[in-house]
Every structure is written in structure tokens, then in C-alpha cells.
Backbone as CSV, one residue per row, in Angstrom:
resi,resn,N_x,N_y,N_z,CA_x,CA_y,CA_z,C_x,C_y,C_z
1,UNK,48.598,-14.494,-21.319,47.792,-15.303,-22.208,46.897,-16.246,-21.406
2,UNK,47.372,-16.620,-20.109,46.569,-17.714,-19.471,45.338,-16.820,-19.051
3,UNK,46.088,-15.953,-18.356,44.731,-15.030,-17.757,43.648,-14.659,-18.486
4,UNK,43.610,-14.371,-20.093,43.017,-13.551,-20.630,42.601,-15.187,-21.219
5,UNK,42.780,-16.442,-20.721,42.088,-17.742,-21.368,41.239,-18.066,-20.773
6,UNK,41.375,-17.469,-19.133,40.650,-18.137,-17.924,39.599,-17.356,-17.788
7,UNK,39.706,-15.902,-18.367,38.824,-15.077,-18.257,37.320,-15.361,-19.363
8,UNK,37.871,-15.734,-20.725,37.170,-16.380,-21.608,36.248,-17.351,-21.312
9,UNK,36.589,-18.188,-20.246,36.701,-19.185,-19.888,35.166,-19.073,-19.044
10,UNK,35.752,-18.264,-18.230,34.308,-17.982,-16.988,32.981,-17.320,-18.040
11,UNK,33.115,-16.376,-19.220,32.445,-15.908,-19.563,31.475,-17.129,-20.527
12,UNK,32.009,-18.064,-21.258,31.715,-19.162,-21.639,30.742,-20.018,-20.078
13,UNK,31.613,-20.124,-19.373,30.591,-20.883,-18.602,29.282,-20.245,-18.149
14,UNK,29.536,-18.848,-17.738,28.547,-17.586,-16.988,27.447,-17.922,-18.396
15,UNK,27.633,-18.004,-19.274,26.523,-17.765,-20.725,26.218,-19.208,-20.278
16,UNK,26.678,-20.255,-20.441,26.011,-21.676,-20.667,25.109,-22.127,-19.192
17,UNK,25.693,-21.721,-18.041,24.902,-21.680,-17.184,23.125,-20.647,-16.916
18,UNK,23.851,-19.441,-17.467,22.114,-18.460,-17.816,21.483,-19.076,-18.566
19,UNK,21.903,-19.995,-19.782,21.141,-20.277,-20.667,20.018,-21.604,-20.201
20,UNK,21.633,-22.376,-18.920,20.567,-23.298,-18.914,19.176,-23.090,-18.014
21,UNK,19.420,-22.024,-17.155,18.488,-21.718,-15.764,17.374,-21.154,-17.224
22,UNK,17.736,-20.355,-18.250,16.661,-20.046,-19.255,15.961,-21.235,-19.637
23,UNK,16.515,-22.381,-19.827,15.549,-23.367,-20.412,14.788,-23.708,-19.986
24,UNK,15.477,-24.385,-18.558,15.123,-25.201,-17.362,13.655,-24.231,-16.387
25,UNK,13.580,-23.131,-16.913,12.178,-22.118,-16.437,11.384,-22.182,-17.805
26,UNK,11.349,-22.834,-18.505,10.561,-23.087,-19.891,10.758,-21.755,-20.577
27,UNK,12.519,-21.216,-21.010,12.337,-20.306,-21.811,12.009,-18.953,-21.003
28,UNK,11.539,-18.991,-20.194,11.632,-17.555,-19.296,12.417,-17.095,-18.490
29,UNK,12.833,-15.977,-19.107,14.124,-15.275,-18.367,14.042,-15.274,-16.410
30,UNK,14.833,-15.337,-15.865,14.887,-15.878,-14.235,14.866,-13.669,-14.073
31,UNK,13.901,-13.661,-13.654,14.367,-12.312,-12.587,15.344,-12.300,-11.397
32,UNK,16.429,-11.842,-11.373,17.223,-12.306,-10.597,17.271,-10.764,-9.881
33,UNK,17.395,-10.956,-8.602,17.374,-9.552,-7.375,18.065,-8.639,-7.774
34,UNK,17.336,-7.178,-7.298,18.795,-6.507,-7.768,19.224,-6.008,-6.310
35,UNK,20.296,-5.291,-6.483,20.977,-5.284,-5.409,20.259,-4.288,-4.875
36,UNK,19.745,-2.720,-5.168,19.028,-1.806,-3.743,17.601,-2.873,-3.185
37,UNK,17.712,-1.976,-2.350,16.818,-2.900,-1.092,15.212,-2.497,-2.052
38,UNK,14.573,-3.541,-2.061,13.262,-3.836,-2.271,12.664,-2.466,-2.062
39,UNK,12.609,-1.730,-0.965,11.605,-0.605,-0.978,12.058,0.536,-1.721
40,UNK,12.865,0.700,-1.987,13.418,1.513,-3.282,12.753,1.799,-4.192
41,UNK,12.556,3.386,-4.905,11.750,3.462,-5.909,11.812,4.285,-6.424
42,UNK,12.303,4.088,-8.314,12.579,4.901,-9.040,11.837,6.539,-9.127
43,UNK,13.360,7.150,-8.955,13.506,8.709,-8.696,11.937,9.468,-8.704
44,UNK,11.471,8.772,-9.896,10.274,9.886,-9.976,8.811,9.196,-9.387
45,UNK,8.862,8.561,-9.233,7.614,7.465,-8.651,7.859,7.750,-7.288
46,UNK,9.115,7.878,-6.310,9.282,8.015,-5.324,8.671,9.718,-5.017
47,UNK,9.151,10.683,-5.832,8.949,12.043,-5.564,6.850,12.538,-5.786
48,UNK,6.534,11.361,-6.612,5.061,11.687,-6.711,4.780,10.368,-5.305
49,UNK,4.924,9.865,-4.823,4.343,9.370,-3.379,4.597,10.360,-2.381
50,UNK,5.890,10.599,-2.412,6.148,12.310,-1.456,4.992,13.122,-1.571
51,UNK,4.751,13.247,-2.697,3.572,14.527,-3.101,2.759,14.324,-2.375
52,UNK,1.954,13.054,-2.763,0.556,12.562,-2.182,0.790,12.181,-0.792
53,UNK,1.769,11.520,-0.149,1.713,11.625,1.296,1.654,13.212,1.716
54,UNK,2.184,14.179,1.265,2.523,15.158,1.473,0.716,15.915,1.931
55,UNK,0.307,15.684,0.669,-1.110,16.606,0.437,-2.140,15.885,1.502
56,UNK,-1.741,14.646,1.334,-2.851,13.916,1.970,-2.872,13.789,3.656
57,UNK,-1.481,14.509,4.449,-1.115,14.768,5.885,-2.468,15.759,6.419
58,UNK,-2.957,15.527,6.954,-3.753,16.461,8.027,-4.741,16.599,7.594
59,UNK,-5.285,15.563,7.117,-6.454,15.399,6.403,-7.498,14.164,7.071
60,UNK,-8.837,14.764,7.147,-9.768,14.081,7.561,-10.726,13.474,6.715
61,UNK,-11.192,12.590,6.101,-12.172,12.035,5.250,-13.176,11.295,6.158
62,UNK,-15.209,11.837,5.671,-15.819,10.706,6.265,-16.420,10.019,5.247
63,UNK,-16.252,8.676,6.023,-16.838,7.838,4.841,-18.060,7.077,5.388
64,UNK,-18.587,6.851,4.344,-19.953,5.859,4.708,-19.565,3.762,4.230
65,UNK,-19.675,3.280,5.045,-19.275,2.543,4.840,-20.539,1.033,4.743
66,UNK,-20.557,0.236,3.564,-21.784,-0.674,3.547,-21.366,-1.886,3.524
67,UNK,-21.729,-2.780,4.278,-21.492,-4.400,4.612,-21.713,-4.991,3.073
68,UNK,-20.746,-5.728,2.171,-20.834,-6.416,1.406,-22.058,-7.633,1.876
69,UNK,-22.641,-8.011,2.974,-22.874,-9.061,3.271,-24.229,-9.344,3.817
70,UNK,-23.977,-8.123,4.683,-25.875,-8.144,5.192,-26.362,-6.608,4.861
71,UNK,-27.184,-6.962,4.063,-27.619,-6.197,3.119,-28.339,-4.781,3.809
72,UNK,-27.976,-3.875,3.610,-28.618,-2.548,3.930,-27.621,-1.859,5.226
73,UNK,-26.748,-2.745,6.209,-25.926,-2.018,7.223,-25.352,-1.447,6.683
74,UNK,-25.317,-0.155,7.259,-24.325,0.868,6.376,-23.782,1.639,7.657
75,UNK,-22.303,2.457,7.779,-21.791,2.932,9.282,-20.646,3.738,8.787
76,UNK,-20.744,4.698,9.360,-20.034,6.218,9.215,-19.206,5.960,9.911
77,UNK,-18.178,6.425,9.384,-16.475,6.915,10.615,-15.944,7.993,9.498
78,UNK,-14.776,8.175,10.148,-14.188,9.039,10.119,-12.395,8.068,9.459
79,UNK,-11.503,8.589,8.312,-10.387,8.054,8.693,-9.601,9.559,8.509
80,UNK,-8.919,9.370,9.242,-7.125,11.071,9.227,-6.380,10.035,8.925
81,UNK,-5.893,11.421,8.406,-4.158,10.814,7.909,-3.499,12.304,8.450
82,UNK,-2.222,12.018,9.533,-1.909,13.085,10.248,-0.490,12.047,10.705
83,UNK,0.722,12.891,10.464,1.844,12.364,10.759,2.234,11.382,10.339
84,UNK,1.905,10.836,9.076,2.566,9.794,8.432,1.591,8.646,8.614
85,UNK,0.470,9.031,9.296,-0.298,7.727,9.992,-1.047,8.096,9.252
86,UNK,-2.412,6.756,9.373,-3.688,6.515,9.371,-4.672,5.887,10.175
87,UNK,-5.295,6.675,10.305,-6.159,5.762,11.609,-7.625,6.025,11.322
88,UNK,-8.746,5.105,11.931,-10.187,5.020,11.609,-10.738,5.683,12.878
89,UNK,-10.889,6.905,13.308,-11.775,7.656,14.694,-12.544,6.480,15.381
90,UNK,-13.282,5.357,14.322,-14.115,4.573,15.002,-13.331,3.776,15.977
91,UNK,-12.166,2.853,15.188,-11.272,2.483,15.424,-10.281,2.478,16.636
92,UNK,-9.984,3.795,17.020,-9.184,4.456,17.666,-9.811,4.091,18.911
93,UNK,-10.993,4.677,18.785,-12.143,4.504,20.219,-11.912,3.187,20.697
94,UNK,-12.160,2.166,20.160,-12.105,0.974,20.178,-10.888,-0.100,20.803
95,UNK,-9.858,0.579,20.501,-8.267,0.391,21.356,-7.551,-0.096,20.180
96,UNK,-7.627,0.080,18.741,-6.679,-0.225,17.487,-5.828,0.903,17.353
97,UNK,-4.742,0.761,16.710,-3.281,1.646,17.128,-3.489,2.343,15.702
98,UNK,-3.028,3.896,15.556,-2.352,4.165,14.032,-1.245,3.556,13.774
99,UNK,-1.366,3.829,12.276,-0.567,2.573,11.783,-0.056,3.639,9.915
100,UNK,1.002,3.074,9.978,1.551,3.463,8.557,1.170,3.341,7.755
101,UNK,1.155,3.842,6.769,0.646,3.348,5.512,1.483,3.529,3.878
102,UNK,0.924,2.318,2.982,1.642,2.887,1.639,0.697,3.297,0.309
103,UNK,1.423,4.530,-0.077,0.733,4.632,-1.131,1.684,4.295,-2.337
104,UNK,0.550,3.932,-3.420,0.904,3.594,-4.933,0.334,4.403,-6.322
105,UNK,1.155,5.111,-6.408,0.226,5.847,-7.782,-0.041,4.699,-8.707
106,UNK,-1.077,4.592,-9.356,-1.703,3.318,-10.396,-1.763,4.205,-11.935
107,UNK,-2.151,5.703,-12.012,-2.419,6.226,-13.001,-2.351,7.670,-12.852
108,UNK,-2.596,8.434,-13.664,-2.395,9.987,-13.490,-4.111,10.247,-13.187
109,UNK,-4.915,9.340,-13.134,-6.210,9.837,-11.744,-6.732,8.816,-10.691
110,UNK,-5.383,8.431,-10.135,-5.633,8.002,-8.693,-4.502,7.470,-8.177
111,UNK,-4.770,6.970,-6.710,-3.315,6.702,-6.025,-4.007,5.955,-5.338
112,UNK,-3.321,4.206,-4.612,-3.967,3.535,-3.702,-2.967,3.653,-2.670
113,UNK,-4.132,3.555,-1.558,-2.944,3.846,-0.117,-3.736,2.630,0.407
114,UNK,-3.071,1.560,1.393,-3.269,0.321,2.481,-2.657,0.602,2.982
115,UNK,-3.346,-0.232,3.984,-2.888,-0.384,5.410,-3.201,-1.633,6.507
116,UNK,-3.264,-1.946,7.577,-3.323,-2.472,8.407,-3.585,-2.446,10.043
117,UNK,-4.705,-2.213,10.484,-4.736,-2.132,11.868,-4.772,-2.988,13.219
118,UNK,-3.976,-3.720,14.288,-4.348,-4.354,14.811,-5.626,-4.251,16.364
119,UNK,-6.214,-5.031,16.755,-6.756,-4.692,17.859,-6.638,-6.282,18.502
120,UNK,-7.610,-6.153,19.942,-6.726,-7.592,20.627,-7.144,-8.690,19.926
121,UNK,-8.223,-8.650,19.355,-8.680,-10.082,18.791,-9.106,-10.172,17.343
122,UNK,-8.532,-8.733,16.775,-8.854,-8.567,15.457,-7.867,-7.848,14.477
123,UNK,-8.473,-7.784,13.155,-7.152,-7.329,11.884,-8.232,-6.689,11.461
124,UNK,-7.759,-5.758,11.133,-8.610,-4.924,9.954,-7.886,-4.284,9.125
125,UNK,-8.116,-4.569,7.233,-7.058,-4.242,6.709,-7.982,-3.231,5.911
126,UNK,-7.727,-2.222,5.364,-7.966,-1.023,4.007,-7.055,-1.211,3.107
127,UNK,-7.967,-0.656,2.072,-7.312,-0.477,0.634,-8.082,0.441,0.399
128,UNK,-7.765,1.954,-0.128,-8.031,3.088,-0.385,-7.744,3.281,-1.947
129,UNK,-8.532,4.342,-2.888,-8.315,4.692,-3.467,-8.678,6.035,-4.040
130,UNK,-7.747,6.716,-4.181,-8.227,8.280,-3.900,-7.947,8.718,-5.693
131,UNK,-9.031,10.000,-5.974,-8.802,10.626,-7.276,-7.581,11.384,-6.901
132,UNK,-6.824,11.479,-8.053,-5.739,12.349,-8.208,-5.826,13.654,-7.362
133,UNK,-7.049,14.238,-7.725,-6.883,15.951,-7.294,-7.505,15.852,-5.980
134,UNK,-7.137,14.464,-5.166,-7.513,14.266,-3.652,-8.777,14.898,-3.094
135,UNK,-9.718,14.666,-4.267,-11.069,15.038,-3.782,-12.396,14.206,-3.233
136,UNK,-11.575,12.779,-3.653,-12.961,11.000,-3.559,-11.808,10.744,-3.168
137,UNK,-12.875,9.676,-2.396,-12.165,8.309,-1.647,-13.209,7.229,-1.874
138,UNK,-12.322,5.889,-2.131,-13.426,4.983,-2.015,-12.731,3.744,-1.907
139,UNK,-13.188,2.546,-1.021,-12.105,1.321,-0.886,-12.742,0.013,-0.281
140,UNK,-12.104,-0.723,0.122,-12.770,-1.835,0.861,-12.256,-1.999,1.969
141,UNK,-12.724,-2.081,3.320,-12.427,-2.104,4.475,-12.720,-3.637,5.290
142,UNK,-11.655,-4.374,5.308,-11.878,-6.044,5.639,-12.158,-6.269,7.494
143,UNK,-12.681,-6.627,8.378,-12.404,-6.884,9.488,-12.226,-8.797,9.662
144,UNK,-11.313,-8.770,9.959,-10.705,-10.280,10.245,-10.912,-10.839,12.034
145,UNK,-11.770,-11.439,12.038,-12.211,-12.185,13.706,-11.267,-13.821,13.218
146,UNK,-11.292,-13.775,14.693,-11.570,-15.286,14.725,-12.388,-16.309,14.144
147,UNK,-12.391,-17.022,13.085,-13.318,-17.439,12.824,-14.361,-17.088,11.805
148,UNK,-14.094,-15.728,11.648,-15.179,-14.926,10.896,-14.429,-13.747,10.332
149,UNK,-15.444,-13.417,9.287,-14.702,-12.263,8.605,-15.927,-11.248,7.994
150,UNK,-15.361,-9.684,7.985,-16.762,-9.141,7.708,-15.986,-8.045,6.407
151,UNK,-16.802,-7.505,5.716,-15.989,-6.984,4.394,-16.748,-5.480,3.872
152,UNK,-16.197,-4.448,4.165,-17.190,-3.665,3.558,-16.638,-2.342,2.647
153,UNK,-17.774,-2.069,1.734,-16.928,-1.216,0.733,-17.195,-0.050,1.401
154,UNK,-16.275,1.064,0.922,-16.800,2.218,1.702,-16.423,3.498,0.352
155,UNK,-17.208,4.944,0.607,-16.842,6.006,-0.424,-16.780,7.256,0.866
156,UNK,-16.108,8.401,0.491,-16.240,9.401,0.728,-17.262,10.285,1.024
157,UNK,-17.857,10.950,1.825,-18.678,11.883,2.006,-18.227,13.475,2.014
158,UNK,-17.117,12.941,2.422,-16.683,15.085,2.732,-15.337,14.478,2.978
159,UNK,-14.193,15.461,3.067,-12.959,15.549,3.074,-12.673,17.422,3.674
160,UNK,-11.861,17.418,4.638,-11.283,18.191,5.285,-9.675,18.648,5.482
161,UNK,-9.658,19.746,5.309,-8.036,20.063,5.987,-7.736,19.764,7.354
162,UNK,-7.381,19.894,7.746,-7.259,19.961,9.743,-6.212,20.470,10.071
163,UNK,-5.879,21.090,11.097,-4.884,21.545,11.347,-4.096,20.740,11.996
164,UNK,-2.148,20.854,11.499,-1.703,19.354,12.390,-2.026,19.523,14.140
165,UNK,-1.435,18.795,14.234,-1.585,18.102,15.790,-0.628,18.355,16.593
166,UNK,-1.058,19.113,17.881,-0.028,20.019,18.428,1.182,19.374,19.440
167,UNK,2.308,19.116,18.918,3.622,18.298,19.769,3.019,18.023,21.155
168,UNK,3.254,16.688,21.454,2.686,16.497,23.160,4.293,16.334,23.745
């Protein structure tokens, strides 16, 4: 009888305490963590990022890319996606590393993939967004200086298969 009083007991307090963290957030329920790890992602959301990393491996896109800022520069590269990576050809030249990337399906016609590249005195971040049937690309490509920052949108011109890349 005690046990099954004490047990009552906690469940009474467990409610009066949620309720009060409910008030005390003006009425809005507290999202509280759940236990799998953050990058976790429900069964089927996970198996359509598989897909699209999948399709999108060994693939070359060029894009044209135009300065939000000074009006009329416009500059071609190249970005692959080959081994889980992404990297900018321009980039590469330049001494910036491939770098991982994530994609997010948003809708059943498109998927955004970012990323991040470092070089010695600079950041350059992408945000991609590709049509479903992985035929456009189009995104904003940030370069972060010291001091300065340059921003440019970019679209697709052509898109390629490639063949992977032969084990070194």
C-alpha cells in the first residue's frame, strides 16, 4: 500500500511540475530532447537523402555564377560531388579542401544540399538547390574575408555523369 502511495505520489508531482515549466514558458509546451542523437532521421526521410546522395555521386555541374553586388561580374566554375564530397574545381585550384555535405529534401521537387569550405584566410559557404529529377541547380554561394564579404547567386548550365574516381 505504501509503495503503490509513493508511486501516486511522484506521478502527482511529475504532472504539477510539467504544468508548471507549461506556464512559466507562457503556456507553451517545453520541447524536451529526445533521446536518439540529433542526426537521426526518420526511416523514410533518411532513405530519400540516401537516394539523392546516391544519384547525385559522380556528378559534375557548371554553374555561372553573378555577384549580388557589383553589378554585371559574372564567373563560371565547376562544382562535383564524388565520394560523399563536394568541392568547387575553382576552389580546389586555389588550396580549399572537399568537404561534406548535407542534403534536405524540402518538397517532392527539390532537395537543398550545404556546405562549407575552408581556405587560409577565407570561408566560403553554399546552399544548393536542386530539382527533384536532378536536372537544375541553383543557390547562393557566400565568400567570407576578413573584414569583407562577397555573395553570389549562382544557376546551372549543364550537368554531367562522370565516371568515379579511380582508388589512389
Amino acid at each position: 500500500m505504501q509503495r503503490l502511495s509513493f508511486i501516486a505520489l511522484c506521478v502527482i508531482i511529475g504532472m504539477v511540475v510539467s504544468l508548471a515549466c507549461e506556464a512559466s514558458s507562457g503556456g507553451i509546451p517545453i520541447k524536451r530532447p529526445s533521446s536518439r542523437a540529433p542526426s537521426k532521421r526518420p526511416g523514410k526521410e533518411r532513405d530519400v537523402v540516401g537516394e539523392y546522395r546516391k544519384a547525385l555521386n559522380n556528378t559534375e555541374w557548371d554553374i555561372e555564377m553573378t555577384s549580388m553586388s557589383a553589378q554585371g561580374k559574372k564567373v563560371e566554375d565547376t562544382i562535383v560531388f564524388s565520394k560523399g564530397k563536394v568541392f568547387s574545381e575553382g576552389l580546389v585550384s586555389q588550396g580549399f579542401s572537399k568537404t561534406n555535405f548535407t542534403l534536405t529534401p524540402q518538397s517532392t521537387d527539390k532537395v537543398i544540399w550545404e556546405t562549407m569550405q575552408t581556405g587560409k584566410d577565407e570561408i566560403v559557404f553554399f546552399r544548393g538547390e536542386i530539382s527533384s529529377d536532378l536536372k537544375k541547380m541553383s543557390g547562393v554561394i557566400s565568400f567570407q574575408r576578413k573584414g569583407s564579404s562577397e555573395d553570389f547567386s549562382f544557376v546551372s548550365t549543364a550537368k554531367r555523369d562522370v565516371a568515379p574516381p579511380q582508388e589512389e
